[in-house]
C-alpha positions in Angstrom: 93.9 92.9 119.7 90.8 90.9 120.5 89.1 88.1 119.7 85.7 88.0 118.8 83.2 85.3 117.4 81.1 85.6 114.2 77.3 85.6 115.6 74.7 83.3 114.0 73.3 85.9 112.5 76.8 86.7 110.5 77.3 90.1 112.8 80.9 90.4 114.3 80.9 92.1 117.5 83.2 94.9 117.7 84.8 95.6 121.4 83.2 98.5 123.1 86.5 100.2 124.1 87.5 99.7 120.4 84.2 101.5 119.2 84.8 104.1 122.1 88.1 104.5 121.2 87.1 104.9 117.3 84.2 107.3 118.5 82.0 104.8 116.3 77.9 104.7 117.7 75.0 102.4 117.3 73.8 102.7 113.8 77.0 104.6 112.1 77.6 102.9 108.5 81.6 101.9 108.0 83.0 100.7 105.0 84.8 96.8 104.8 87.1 95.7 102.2 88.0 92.4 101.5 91.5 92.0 101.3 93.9 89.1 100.6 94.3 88.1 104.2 91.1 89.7 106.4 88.6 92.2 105.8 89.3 96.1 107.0 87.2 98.3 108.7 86.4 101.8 108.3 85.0 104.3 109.0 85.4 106.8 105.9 85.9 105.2 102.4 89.2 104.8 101.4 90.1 105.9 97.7 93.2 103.7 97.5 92.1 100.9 98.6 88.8 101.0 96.1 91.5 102.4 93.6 93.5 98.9 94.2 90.1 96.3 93.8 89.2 98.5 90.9 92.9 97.7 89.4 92.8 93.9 90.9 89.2 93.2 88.7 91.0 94.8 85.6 94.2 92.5 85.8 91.3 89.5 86.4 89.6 90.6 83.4 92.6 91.0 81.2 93.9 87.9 82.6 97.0 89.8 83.3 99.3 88.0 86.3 101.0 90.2 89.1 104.4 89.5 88.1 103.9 89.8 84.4 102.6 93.3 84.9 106.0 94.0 87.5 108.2 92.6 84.6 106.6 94.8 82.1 107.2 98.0 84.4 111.0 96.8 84.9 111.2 96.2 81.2 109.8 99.3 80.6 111.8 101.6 82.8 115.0 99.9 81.9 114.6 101.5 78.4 113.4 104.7 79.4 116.7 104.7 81.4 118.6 103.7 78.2 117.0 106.1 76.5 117.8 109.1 79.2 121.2 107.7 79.3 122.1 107.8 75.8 120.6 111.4 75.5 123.2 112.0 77.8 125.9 111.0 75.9 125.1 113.0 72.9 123.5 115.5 74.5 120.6 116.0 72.9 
């Protein structure tokens, strides 16, 4: 961990042995996220993580809440299970 302080300029200095360590030069472009709680740094683009804004800006749009969707997907896979268990039972 360090600590660093945002420059005037709004540039955040990254720790040499963390840029040595990364392999990262002068002039390299890396990719930041915003997240939740920080920002994260790196140094290829990550798929999941534009997969989850990309989701996050859908539920915004749709005005859809977090734990509405989750109790949609519970509601939803309880009757699936219903469904697989009474197929079992007759066994069709």
């Amino acid at each position: 961990m360090a600590v660093v302080t945002i420059q005037p300029n709004q540039q955040l200095p990254i720790p040499a042995d963390f840029l040595k360590h990364l392999r990262w030069k002068e002039g390299q472009k890396v990719y930041v996220y915003l997240m939740e709680d920080g920002v994260t740094i790196r140094s290829k683009p990550s798929k999941v993580l534009e997969a989850a804004q990309e989701f996050e800006a859908i539920m915004r749009e749709e005005g859809v809440a977090l734990d509405e969707l989750l109790k949609g997907v519970a509601e939803e896979r309880e009757k699936i299970y219903q469904q697989r268990k009474q197929r079992g039972k007759t066994g069709k």
